[in-house]
Steps between C-alpha positions, in 0.01 A plus 500: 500500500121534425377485187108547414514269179768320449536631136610832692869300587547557119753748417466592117739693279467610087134624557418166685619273213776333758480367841771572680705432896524753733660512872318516810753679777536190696895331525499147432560342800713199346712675248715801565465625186134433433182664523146450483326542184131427329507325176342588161274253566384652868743259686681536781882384493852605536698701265888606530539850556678622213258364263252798322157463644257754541362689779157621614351794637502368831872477524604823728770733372642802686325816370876608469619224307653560148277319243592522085327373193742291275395271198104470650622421821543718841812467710577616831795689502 
């Protein structure tokens, strides 16, 4: 994944107060249940799945797909 500036890896939440994770779409080729993810801090790691983590707008979702606002956050149905 390109980014121009690396402070561009930073996904922010709360009007950019917070850092926070979000996915990339790639499976984590160790762990079953394991994806990988980009830290608050711009880092690259491993997160499990299940965990809450953000996405960006570069994730691709079916123009079909079911999507719902609950508590601040959007879930795909």
């Amino acid at each position: 994944m390109y980014f121009k500036d690396n402070k561009n890896r930073f996904a922010t939440t709360n009007n950019g107060k917070f850092t926070v994770s979000w996915w990339l779409r790639s499976a984590d080729s160790t762990y079953d249940s394991c994806v990988y993810a980009v830290g608050p801090e711009g880092e690259i790691g491993s997160t499990n799945a299940c965990n809450m983590n953000g996405i960006r707008p570069a994730f691709c979702v079916d123009g079909k797909q079911e999507i719902y606002k609950e508590e601040g956050r959007y879930i795909l149905k």
